[in-house]
The first five atom37 places (N, CA, C, CB, O) and aatype in JSON, in Angstrom:
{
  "aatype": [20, 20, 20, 20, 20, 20, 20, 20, 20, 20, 20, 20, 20, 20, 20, 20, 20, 20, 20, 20, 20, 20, 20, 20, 20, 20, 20, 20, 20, 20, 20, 20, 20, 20, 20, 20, 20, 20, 20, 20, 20, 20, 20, 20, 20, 20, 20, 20, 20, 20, 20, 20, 20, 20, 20, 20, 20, 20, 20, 20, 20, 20, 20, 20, 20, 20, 20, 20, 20, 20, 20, 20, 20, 20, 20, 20, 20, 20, 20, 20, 20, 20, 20, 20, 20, 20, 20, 20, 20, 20, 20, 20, 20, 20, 20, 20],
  "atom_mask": [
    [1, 1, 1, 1, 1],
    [1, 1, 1, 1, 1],
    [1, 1, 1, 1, 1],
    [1, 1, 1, 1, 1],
    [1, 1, 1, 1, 1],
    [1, 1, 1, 1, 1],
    [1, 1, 1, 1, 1],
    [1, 1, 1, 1, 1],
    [1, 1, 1, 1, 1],
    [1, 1, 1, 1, 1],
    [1, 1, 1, 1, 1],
    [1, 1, 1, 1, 1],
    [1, 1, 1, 1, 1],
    [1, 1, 1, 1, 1],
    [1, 1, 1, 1, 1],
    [1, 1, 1, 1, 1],
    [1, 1, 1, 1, 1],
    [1, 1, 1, 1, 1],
    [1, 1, 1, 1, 1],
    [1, 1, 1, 1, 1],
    [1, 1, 1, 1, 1],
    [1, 1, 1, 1, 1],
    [1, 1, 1, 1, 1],
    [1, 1, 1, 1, 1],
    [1, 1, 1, 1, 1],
    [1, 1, 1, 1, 1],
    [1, 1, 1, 1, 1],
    [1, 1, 1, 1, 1],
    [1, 1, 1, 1, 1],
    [1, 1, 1, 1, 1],
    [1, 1, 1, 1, 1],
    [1, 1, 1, 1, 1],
    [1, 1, 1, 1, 1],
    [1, 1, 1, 1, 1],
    [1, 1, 1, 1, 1],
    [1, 1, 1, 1, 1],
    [1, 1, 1, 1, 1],
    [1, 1, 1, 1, 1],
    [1, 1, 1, 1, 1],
    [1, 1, 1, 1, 1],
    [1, 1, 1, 1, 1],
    [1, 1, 1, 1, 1],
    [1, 1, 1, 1, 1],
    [1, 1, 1, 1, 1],
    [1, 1, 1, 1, 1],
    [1, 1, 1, 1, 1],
    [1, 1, 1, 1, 1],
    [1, 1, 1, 1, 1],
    [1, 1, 1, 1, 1],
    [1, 1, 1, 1, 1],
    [1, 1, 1, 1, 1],
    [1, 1, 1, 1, 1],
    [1, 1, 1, 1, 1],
    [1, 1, 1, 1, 1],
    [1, 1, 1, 1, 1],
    [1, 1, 1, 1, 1],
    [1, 1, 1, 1, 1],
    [1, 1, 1, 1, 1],
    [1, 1, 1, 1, 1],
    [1, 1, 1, 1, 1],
    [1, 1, 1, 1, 1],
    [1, 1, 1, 1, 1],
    [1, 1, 1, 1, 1],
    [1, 1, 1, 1, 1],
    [1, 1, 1, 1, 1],
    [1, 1, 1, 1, 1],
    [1, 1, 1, 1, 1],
    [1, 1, 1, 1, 1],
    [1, 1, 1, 1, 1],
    [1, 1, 1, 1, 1],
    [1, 1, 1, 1, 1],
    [1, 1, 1, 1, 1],
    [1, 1, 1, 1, 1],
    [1, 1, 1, 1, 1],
    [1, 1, 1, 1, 1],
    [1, 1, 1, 1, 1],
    [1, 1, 1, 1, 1],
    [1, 1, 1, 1, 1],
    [1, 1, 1, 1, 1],
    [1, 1, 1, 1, 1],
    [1, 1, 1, 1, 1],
    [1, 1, 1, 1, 1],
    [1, 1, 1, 1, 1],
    [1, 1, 1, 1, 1],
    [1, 1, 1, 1, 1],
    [1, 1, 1, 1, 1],
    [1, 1, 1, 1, 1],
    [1, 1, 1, 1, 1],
    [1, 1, 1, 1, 1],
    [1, 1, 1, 1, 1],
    [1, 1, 1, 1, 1],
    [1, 1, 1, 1, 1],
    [1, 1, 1, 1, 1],
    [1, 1, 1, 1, 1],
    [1, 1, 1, 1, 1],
    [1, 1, 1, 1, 1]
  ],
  "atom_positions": [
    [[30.22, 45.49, 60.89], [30.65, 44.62, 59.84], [30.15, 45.13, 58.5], [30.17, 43.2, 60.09], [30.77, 45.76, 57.64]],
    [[28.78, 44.68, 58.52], [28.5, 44.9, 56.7], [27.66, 46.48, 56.63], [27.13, 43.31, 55.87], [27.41, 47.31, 55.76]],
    [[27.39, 46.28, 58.3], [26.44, 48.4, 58.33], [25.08, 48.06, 58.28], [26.69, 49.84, 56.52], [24.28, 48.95, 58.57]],
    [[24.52, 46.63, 57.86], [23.27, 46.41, 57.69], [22.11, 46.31, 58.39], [23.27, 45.71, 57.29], [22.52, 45.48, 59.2]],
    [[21.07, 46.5, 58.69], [20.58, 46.68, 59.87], [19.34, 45.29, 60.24], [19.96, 48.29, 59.8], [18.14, 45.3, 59.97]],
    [[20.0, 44.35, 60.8], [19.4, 43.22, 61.06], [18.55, 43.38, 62.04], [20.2, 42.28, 61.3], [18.23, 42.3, 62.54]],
    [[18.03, 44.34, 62.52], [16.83, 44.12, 63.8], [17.09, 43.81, 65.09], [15.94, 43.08, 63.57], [16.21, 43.71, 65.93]],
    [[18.72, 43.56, 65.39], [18.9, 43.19, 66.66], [18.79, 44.75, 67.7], [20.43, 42.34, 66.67], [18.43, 44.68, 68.87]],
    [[19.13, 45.92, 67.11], [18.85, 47.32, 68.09], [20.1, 47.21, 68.87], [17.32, 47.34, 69.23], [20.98, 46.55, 68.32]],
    [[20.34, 47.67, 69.94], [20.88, 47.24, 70.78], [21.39, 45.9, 71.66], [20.48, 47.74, 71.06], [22.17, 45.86, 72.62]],
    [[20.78, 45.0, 71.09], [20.78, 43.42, 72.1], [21.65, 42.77, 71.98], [19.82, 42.36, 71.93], [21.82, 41.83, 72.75]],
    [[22.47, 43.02, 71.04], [23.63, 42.35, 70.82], [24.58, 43.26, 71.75], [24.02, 42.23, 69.22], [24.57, 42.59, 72.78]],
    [[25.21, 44.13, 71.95], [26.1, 44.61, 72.56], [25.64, 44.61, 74.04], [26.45, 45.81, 71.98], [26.41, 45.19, 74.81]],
    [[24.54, 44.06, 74.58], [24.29, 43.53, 76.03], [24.57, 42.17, 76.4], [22.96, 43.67, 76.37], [24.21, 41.73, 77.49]],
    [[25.31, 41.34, 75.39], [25.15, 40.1, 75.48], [27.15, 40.06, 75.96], [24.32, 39.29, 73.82], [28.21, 40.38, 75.43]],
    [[26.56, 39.32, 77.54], [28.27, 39.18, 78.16], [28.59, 37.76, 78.17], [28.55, 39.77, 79.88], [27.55, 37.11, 78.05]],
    [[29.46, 37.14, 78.26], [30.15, 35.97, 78.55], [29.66, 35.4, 79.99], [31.7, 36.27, 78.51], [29.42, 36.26, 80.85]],
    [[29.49, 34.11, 80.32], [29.32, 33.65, 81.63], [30.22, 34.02, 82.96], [29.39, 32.38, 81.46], [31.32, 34.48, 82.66]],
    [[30.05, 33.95, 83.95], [30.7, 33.85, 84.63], [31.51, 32.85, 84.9], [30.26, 34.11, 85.2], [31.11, 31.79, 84.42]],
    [[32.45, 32.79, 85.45], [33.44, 31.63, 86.36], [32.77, 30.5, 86.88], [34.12, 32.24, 87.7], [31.94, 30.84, 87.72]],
    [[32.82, 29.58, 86.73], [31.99, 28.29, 87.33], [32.81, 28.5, 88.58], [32.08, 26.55, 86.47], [34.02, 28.56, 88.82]],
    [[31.58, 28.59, 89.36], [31.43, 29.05, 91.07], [32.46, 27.65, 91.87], [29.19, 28.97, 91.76], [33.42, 27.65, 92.65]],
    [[31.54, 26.45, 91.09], [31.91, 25.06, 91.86], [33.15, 24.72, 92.43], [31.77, 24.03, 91.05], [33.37, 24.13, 93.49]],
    [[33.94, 25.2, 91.56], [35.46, 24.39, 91.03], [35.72, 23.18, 91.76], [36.9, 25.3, 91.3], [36.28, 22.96, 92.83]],
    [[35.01, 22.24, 90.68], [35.6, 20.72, 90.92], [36.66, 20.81, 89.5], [34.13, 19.17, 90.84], [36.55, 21.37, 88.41]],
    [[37.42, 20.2, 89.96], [38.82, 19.91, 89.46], [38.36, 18.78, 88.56], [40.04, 19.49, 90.66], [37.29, 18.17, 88.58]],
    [[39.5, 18.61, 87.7], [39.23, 17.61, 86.51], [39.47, 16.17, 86.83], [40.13, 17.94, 85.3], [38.98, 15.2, 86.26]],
    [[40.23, 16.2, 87.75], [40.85, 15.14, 88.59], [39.13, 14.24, 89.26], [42.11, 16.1, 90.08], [38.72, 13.1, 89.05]],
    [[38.44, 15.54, 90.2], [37.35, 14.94, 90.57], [35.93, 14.45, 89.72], [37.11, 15.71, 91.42], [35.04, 13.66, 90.07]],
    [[36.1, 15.34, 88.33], [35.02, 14.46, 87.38], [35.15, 13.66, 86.75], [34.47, 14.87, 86.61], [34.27, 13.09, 86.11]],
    [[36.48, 13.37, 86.78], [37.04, 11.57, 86.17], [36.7, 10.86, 87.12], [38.79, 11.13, 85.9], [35.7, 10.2, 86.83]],
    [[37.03, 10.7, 87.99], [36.79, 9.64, 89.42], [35.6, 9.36, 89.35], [37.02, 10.17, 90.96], [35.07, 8.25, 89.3]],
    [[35.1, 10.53, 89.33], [33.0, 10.13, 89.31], [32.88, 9.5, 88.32], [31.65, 11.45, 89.08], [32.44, 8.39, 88.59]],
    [[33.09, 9.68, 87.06], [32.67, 9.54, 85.65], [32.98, 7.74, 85.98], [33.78, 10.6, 84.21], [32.18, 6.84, 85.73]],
    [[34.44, 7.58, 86.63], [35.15, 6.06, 86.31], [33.99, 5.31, 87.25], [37.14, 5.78, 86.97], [33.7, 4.15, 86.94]],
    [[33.25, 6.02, 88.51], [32.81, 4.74, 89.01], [31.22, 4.67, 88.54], [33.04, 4.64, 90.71], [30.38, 3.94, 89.05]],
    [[31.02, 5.54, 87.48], [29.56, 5.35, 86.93], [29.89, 4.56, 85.89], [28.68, 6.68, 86.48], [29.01, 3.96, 85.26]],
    [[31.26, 4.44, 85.55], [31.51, 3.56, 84.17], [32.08, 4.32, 83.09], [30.17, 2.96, 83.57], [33.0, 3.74, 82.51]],
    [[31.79, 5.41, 82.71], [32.31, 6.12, 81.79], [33.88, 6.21, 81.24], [31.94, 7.15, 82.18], [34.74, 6.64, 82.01]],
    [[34.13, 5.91, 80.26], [35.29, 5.72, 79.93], [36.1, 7.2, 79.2], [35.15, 4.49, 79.05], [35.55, 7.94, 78.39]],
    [[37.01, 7.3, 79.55], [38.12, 8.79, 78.87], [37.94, 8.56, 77.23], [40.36, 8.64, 79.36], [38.1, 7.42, 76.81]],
    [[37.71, 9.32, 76.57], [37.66, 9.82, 75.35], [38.62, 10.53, 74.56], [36.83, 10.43, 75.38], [38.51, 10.64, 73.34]],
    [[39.9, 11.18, 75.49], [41.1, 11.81, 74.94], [41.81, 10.58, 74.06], [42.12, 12.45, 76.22], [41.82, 9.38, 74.33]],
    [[42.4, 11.28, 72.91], [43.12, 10.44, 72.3], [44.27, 10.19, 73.09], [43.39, 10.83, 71.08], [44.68, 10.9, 74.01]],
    [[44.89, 8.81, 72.55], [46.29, 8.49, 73.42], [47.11, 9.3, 72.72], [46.93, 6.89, 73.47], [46.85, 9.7, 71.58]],
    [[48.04, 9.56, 73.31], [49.17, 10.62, 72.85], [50.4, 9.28, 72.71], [49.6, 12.19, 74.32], [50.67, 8.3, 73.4]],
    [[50.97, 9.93, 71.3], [51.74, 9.18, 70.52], [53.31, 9.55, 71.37], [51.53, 9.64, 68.76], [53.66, 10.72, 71.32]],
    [[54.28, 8.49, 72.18], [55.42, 8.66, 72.64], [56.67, 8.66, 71.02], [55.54, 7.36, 73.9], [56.72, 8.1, 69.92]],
    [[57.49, 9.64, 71.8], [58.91, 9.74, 70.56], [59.52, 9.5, 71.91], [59.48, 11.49, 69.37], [59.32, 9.59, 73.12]],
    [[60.57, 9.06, 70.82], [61.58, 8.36, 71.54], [62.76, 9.66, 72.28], [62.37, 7.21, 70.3], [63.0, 9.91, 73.46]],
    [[63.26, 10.23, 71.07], [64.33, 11.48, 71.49], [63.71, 12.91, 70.36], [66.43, 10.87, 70.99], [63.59, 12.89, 69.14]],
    [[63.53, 13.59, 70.95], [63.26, 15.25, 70.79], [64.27, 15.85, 69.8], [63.47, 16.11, 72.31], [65.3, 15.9, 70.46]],
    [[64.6, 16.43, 68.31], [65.51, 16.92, 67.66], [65.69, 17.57, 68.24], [65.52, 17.22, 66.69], [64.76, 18.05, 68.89]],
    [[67.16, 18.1, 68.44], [68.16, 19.63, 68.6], [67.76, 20.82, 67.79], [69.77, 19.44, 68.07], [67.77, 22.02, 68.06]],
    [[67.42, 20.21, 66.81], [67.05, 21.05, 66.0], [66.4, 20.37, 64.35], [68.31, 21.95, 65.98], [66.15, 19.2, 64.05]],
    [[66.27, 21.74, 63.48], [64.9, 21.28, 62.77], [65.21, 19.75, 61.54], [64.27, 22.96, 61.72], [66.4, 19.43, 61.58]],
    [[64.79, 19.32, 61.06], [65.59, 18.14, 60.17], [64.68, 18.62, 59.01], [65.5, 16.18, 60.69], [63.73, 19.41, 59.08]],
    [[65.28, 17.83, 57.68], [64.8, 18.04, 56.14], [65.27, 16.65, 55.64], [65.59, 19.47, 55.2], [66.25, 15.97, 55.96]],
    [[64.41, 16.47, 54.91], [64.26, 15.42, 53.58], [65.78, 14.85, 53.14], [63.51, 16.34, 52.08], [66.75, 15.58, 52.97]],
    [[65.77, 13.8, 53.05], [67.35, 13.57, 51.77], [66.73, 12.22, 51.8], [69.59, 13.72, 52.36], [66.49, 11.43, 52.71]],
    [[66.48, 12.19, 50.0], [66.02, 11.3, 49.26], [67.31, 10.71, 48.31], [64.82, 11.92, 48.53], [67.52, 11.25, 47.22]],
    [[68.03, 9.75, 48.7], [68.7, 9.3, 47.69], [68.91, 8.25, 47.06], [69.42, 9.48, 47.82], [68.75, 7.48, 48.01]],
    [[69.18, 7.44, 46.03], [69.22, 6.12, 45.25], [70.74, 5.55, 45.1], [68.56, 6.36, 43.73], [71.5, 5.62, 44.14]],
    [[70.9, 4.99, 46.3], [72.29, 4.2, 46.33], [72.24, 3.23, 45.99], [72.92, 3.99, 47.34], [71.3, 2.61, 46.47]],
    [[73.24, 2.36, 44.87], [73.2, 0.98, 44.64], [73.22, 0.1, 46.01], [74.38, 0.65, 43.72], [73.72, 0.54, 47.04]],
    [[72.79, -0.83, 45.95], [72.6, -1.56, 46.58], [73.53, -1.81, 47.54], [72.31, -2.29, 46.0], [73.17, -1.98, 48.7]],
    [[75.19, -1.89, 47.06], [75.93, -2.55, 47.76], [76.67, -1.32, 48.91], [76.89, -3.4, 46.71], [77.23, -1.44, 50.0]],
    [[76.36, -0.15, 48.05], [76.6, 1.34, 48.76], [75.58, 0.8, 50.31], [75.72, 3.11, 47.51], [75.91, 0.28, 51.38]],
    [[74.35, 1.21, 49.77], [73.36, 0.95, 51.03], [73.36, -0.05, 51.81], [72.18, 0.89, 50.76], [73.2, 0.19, 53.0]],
    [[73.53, -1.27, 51.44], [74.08, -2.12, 52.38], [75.05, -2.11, 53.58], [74.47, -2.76, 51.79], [74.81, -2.52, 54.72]],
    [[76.32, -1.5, 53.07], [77.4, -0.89, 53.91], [76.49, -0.19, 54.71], [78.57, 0.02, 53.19], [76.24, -0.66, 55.82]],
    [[75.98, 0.79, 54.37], [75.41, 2.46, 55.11], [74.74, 1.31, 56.24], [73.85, 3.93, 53.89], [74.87, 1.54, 57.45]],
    [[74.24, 0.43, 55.92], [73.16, -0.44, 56.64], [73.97, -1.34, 57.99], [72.41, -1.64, 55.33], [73.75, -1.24, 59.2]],
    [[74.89, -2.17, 57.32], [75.66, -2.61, 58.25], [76.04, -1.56, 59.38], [76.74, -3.14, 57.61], [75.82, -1.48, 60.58]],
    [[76.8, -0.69, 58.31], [77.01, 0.4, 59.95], [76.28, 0.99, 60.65], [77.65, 1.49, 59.96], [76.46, 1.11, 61.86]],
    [[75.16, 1.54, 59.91], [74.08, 1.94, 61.12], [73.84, 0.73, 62.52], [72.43, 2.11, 60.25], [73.41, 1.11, 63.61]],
    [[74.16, -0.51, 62.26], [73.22, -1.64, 62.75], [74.54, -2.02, 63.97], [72.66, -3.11, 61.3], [74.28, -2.38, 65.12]],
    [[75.87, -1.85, 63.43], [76.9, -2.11, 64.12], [77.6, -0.8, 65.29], [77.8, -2.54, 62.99], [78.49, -0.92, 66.13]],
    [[76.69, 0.51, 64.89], [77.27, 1.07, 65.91], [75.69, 2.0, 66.4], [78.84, 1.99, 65.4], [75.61, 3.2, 66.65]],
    [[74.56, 0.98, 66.44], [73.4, 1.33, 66.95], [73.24, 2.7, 66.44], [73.35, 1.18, 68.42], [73.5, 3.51, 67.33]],
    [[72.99, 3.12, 65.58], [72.79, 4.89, 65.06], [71.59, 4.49, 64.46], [74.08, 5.82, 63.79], [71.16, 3.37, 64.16]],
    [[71.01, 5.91, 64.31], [70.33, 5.98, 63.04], [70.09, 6.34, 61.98], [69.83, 6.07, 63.02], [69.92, 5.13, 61.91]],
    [[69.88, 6.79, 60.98], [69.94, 7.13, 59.73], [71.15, 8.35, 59.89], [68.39, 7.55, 59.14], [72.38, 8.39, 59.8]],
    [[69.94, 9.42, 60.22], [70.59, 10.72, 60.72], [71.88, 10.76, 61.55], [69.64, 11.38, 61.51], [72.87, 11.48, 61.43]],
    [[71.6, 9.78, 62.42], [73.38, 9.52, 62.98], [74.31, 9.54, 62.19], [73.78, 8.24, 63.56], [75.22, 10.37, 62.12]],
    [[74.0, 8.12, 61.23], [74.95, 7.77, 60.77], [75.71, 8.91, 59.92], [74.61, 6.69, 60.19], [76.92, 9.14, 59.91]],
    [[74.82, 9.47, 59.32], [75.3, 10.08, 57.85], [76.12, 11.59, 58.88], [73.47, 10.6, 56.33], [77.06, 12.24, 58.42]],
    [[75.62, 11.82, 59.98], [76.52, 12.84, 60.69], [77.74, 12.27, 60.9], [76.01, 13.33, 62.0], [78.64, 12.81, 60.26]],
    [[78.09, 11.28, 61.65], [79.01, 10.37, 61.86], [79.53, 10.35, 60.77], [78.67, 9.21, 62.31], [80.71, 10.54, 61.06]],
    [[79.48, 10.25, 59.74], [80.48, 9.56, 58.55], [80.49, 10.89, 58.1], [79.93, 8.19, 57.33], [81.65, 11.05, 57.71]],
    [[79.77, 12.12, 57.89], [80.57, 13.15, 57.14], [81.64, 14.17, 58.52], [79.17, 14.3, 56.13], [82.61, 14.89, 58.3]],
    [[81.01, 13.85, 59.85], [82.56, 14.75, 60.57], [84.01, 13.54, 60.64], [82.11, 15.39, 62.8], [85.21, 13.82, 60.71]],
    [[83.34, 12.15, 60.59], [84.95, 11.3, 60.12], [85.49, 11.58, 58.91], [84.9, 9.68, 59.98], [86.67, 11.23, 58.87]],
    [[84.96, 12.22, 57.61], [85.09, 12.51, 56.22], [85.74, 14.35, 56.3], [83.3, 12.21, 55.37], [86.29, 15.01, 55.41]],
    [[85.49, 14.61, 57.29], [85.58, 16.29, 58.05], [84.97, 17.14, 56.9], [87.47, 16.99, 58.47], [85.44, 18.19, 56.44]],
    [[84.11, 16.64, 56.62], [82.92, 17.62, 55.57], [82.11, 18.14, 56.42], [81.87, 16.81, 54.41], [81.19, 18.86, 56.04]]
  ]
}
């Protein structure tokens, strides 16, 4: 790294990684133990989505009068879509 000579000599390049934990208890079996000593899981809960994009999405910020957005609103609500639906939906009926 810096070339400097910190005093370690050789001792550093003897220094190996552990071995393989010999045991192999499974993760499965140190929860079970853990649950009947009491110990409770610590992983965060993992957040569910509903549906997975096709592909990547971007921003569209826009300021529709009111009565514009309203419509946009009704129809989202009347043919169960969502935002992104909708506005697909209405520009291949528009064939844009």
């Amino acid at each position: 790294m810096s070339g400097k000579n910190l005093g370690f000599g050789g001792r550093l390049a003897n220094i190996t990684p552990d071995k393989d934990d010999s045991l192999g208890v499974t993760d499965a079996k140190v929860d079970a133990i853990g649950d009947r000593h009491g110990f409770v899981a610590r992983e965060p809960i993992q957040k569910l989505t509903r549906r997975k994009p096709s592909e990547p999405s971007a921003n569209l910020n826009i300021r529709p009068p009111v009565t514009t957005f309203n419509r946009f609103l009704q129809f989202c609500e009347q043919n169960r879509m969502s935002y992104p639906e909708a506005l697909k939906e209405l520009m291949d009926r528009a064939g844009v």
